[in-house]
KELO-787240 format. One record per atom (N, C-alpha, C): residue in three letters; x, y, z. Coordinates in steps of 0.1 Angstrom, whole numbers, plus 5000, padded with zeros to 4 digits. Each point is the difference from the previous one (the first is absolute). Layout:
ALAXYZ/...
***
This chain:
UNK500949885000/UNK499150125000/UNK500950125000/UNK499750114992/UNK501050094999/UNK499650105014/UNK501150055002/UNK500250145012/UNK499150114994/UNK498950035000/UNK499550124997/UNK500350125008/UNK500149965013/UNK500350145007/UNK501750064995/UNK501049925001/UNK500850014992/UNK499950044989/UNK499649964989/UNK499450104984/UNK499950075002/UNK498650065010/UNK499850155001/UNK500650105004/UNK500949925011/UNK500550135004/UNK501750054995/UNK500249874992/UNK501150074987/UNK499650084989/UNK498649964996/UNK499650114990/UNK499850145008/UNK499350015010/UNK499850125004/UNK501350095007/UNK501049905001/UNK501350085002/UNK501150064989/UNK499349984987/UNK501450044988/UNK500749954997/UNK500349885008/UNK501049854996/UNK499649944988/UNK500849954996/UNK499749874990/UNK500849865012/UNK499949864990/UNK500849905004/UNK501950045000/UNK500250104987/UNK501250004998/UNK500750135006/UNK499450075008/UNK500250135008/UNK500549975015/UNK498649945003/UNK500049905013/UNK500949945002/UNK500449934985/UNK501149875006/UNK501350024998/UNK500550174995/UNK501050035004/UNK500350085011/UNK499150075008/UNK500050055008/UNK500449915014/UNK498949855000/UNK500249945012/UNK501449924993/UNK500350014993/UNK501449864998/UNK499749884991/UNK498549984994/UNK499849844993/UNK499750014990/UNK499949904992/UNK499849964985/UNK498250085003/UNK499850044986/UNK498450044996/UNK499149944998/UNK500949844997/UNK499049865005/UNK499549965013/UNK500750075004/UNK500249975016/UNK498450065007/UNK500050124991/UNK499050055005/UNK498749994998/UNK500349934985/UNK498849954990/UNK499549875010/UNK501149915007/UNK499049985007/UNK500049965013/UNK500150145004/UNK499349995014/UNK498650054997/UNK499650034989/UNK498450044997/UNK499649904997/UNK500149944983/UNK499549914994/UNK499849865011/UNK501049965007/UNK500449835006/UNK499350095013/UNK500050135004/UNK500050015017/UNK501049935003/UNK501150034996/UNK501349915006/UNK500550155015/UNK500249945013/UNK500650085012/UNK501450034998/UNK500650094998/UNK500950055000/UNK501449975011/UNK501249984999/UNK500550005014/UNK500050165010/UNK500049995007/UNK499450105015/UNK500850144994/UNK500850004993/UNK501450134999/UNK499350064990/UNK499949904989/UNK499050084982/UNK498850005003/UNK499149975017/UNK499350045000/UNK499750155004/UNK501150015012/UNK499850115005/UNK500250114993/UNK501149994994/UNK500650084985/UNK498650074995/UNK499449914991/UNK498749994992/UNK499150115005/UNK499549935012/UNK499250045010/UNK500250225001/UNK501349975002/UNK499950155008/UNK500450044984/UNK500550024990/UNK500350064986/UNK498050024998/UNK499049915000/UNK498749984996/UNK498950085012/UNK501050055010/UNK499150095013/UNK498949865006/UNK500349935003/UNK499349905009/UNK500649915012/UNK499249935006/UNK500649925007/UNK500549844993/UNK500949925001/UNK500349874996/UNK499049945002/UNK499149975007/UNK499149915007/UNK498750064989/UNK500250124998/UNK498350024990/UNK500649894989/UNK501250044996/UNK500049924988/UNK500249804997/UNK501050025012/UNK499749835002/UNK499449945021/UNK499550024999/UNK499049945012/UNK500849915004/UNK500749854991/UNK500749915005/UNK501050055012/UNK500550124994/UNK501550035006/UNK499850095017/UNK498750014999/UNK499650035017/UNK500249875012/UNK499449904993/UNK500249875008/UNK501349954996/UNK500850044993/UNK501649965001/UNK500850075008/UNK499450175003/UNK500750095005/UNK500049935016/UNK498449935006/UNK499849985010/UNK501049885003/UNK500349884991/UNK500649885001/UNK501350055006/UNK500550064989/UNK501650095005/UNK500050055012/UNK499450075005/UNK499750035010/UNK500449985012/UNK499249915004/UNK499949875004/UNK501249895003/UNK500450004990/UNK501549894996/UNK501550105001/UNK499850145004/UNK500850075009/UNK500250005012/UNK499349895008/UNK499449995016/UNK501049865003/UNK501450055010/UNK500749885002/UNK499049925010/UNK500050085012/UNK499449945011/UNK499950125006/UNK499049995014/UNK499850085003/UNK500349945017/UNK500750075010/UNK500149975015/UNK499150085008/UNK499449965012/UNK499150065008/UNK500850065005/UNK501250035005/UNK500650045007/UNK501650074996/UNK500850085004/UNK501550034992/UNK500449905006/UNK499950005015/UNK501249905006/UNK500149844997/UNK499149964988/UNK499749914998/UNK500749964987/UNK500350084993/UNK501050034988/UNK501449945005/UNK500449894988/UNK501249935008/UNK501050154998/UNK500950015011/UNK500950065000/UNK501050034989/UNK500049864995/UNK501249994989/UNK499650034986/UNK498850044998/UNK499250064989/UNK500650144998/UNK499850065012/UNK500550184996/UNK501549994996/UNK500849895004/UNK501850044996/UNK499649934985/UNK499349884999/UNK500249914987/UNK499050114990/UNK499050105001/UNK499950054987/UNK501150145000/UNK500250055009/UNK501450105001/UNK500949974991/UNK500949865003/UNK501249934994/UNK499750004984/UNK498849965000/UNK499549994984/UNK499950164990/UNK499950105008/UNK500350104989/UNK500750034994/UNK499450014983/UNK500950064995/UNK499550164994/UNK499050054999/UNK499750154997/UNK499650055007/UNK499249975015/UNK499450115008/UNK499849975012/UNK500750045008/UNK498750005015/UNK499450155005/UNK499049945002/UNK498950155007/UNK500049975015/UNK499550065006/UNK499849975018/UNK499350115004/UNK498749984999/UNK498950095009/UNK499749955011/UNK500150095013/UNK499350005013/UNK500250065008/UNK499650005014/UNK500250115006/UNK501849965007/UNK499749885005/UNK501750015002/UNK500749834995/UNK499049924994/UNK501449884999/UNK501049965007/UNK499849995013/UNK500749995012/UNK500349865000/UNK499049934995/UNK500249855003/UNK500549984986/UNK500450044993/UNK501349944990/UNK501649995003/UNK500350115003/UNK501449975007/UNK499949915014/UNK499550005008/UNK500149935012/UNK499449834997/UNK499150014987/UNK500049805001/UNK501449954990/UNK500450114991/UNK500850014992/UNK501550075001/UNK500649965007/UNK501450144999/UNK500250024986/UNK500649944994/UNK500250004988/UNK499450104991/UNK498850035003/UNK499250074990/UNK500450144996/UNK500650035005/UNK500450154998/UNK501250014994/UNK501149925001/UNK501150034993/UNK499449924988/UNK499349864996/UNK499049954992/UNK499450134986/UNK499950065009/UNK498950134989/UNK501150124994/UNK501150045010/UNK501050084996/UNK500649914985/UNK500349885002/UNK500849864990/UNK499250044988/UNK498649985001/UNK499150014988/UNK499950164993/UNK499850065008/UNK500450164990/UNK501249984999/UNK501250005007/UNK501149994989/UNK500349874989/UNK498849944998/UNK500249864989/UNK499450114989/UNK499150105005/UNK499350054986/UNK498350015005/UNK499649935008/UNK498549985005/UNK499750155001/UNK498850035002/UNK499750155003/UNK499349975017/UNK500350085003/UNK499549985014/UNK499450125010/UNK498650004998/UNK499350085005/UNK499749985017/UNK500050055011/UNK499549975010/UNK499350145007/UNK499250005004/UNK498850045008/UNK499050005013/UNK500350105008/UNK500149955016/UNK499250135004/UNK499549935010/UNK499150145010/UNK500550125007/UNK499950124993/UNK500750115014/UNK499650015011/UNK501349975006/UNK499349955017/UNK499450135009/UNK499950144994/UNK500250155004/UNK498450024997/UNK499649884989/UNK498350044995/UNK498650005008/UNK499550064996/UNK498449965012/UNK499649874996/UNK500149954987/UNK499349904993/UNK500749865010/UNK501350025005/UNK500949915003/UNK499649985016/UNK499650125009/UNK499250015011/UNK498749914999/UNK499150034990/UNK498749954997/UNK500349895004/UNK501049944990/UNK500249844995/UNK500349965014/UNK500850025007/UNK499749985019/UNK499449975008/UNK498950134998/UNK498949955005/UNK498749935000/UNK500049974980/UNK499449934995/UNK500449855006/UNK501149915001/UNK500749905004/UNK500250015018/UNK499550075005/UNK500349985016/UNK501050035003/UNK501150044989/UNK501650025007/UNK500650095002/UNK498750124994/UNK500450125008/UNK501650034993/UNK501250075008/UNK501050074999/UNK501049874999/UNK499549854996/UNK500749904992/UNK500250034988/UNK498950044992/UNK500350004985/UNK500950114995/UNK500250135008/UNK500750064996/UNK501249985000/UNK500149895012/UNK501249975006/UNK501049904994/UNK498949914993/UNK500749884992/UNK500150014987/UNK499450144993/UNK500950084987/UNK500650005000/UNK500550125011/UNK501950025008/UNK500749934997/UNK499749885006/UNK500749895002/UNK500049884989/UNK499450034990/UNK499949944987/UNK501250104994/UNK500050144995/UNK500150054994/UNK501950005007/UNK500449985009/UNK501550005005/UNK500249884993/UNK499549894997/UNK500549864995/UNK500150084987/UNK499150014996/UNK499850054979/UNK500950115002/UNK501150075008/UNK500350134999/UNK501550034990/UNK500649845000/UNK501350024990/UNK499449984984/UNK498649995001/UNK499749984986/UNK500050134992/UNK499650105010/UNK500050184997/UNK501350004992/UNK499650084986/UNK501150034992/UNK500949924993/UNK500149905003/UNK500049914993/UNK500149964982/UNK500849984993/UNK499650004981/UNK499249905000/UNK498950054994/UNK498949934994/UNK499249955008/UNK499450085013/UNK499149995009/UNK499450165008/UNK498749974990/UNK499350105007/UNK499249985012/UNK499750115009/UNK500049995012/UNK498850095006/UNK498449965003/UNK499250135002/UNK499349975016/UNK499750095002/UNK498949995013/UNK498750054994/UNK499349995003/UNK498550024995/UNK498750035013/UNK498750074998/UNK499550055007/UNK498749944998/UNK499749874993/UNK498750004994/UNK499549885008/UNK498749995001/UNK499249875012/UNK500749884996/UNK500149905005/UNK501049944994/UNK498649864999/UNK499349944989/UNK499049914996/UNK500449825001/UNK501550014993/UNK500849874992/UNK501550055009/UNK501149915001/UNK500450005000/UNK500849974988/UNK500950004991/UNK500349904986/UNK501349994999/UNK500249904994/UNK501449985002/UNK500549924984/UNK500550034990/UNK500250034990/UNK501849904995/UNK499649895001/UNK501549924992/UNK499749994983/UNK500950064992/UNK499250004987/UNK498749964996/UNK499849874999/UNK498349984989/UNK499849925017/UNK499750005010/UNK499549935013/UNK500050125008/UNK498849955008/UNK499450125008/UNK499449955016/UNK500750035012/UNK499149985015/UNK499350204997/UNK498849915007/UNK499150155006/UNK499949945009/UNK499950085013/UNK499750025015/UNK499050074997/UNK498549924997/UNK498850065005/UNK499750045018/UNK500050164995/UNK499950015020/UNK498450014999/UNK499750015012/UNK498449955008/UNK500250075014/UNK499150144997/UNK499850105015/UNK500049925012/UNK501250055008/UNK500049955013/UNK500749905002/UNK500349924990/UNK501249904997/UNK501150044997/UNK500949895009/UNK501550034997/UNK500449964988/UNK501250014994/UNK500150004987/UNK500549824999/UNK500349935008/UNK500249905003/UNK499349895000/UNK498850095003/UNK498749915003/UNK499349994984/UNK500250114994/UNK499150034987/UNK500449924988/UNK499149984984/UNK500449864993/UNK501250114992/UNK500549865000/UNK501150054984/UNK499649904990/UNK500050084986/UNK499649974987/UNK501050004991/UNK500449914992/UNK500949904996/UNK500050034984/UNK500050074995/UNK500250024984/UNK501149994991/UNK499649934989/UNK501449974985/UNK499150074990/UNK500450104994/UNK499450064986/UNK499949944989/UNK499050034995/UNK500049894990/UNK498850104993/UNK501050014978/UNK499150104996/UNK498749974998/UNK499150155003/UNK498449974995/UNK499750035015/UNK501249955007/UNK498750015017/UNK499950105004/UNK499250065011/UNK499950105007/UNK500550065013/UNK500049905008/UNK500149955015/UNK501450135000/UNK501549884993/UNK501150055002/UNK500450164996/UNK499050074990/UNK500250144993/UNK499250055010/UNK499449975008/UNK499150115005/UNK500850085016/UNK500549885002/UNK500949985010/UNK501050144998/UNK500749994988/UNK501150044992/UNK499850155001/UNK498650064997/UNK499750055001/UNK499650125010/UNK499549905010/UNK500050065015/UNK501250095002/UNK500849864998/UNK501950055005/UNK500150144995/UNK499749984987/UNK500750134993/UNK499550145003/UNK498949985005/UNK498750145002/UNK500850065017/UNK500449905008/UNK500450055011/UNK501550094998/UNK500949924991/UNK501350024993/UNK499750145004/UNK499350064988/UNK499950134995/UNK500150105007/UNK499049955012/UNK500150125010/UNK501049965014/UNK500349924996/UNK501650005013/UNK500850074998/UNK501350005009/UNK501250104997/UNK501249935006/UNK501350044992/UNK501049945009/UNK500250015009/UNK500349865009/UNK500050025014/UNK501450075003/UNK501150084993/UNK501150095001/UNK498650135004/UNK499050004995/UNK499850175007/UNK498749975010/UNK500149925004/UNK498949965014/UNK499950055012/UNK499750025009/UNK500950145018/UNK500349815001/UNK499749895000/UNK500649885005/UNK501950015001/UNK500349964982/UNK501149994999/UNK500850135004/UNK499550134998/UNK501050105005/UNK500349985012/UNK499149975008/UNK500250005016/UNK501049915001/UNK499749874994/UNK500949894997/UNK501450024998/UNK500750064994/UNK501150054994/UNK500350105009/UNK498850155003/UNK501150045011/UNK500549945016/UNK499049915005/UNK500449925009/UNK501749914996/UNK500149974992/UNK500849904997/UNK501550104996/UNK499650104992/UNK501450115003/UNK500650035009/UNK498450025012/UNK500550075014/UNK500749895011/UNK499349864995/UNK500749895006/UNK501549984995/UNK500350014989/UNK501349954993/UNK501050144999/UNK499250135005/UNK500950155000/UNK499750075010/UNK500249935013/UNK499550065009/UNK501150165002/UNK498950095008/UNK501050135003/UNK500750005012/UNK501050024998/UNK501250025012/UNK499150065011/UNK500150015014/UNK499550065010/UNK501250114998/UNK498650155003/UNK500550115000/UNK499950064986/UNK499749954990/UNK499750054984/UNK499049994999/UNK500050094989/UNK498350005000/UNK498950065000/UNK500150095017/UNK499950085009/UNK500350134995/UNK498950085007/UNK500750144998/UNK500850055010/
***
């Protein structure tokens, strides 16, 4: 049965078969028949198609809705009720495995260096292999970072175990080929980003982050799950800032001057 919604809405867009089909990349047979046969296109010449014709992929092939869902779907490793439940040797064994990216959203990742020593000189190794390496942490100075305290019952903990996250991650500052931000935004996911595999720390009001599930993702094109994720990440990116101009790290630094340059008694002074 031929595609008529397809037909029409290449006539009514100015296309031909042979306009079309050099525009998306295929033979003009190609195109002949995805109308004539209703043959489904693969997911890339559809989306092509789709947005060059002002529509959605799914007006024109319906199939490709319930494929988009399959994919979906089949981006889902596993999912744990719990973080602490996550074998340990998962977070160093997808680490070890990079070779183009790690991301690291949350408020402090405290529990990666301390189940892991390794991990930190681990991630310095990988930006200098070439990996890109984004990380992203809670300013401990924020209201949102208070909230998050007293949202969790721990009060003047959470600020506390930023701190104290943020001294472990602190030789990463500056670093070639590792960028470095604090961020001020409600924190939803945690995510945690080894090239094409993905943990999220879904947090749950009032729960510890310990307590809450982690969600287990491998990309896989067509799906959703893993881009949406990607996403998130990126939208928070935008409005972070280096943690070099934070009141955290300056305080940081001049504490650590005034420790390592102390003033002579009697200087100083007027």
């Amino acid at each position: 049965m031929p595609n008529e919604r397809f037909r029409a809405t290449l006539a009514d867009s100015g296309y031909d078969y042979e306009s079309l089909a050099r525009e998306v990349g295929v033979d003009p047979k190609t195109v002949e028949r995805w109308i004539t046969r209703s043959v489904t296109p693969r997911r890339v010449a559809a989306q092509r198609a789709a947005r060059l014709l002002g529509v959605a992929p799914s007006w024109l092939w319906p199939d490709l809705e319930t494929s988009r869902e399959a994919v979906s779907q089949a981006e889902i490793v596993t999912l744990y009720p719990h973080r602490s439940e996550v074998p340990k040797h998962l977070w160093l064994d997808l680490l070890m495995a990079v070779k183009k990216r790690v991301w690291l959203y949350a408020n402090a990742s405290l529990f990666l260096p301390e189940d892991n020593l390794d991990s930190i000189e681990i991630i310095r190794r990988k930006a200098m292999e070439g990996a890109e390496v984004r990380i992203m942490m809670a300013d401990p100075d924020s209201e949102e970072c208070v909230v998050r305290g007293i949202e969790e019952r721990l009060f003047d903990a959470i600020p506390a175990r930023v701190r104290m996250a943020l001294s472990y991650y602190a030789p990463l500052v500056g670093s070639p080929g590792i960028d470095f931000r604090l961020q001020r935004a409600t924190l939803y996911n945690s995510i945690f980003v080894y090239d094409e595999e993905m943990l999220i720390n879904q947090h749950v009001y009032g729960m510890y982050g310990y307590m809450a599930p982690i969600l287990h993702l491998r990309k896989i094109e067509g799906g959703d799950f893993f881009e949406m994720y990607i996403q998130s990440f990126e939208r928070v990116w935008e409005i972070s800032a280096p943690i070099e101009e934070s009141g955290f790290w300056q305080q940081r630094t001049a504490a650590i001057n005034s420790a390592t340059h102390p003033v002579p008694p009697g200087h100083g002074t007027a």
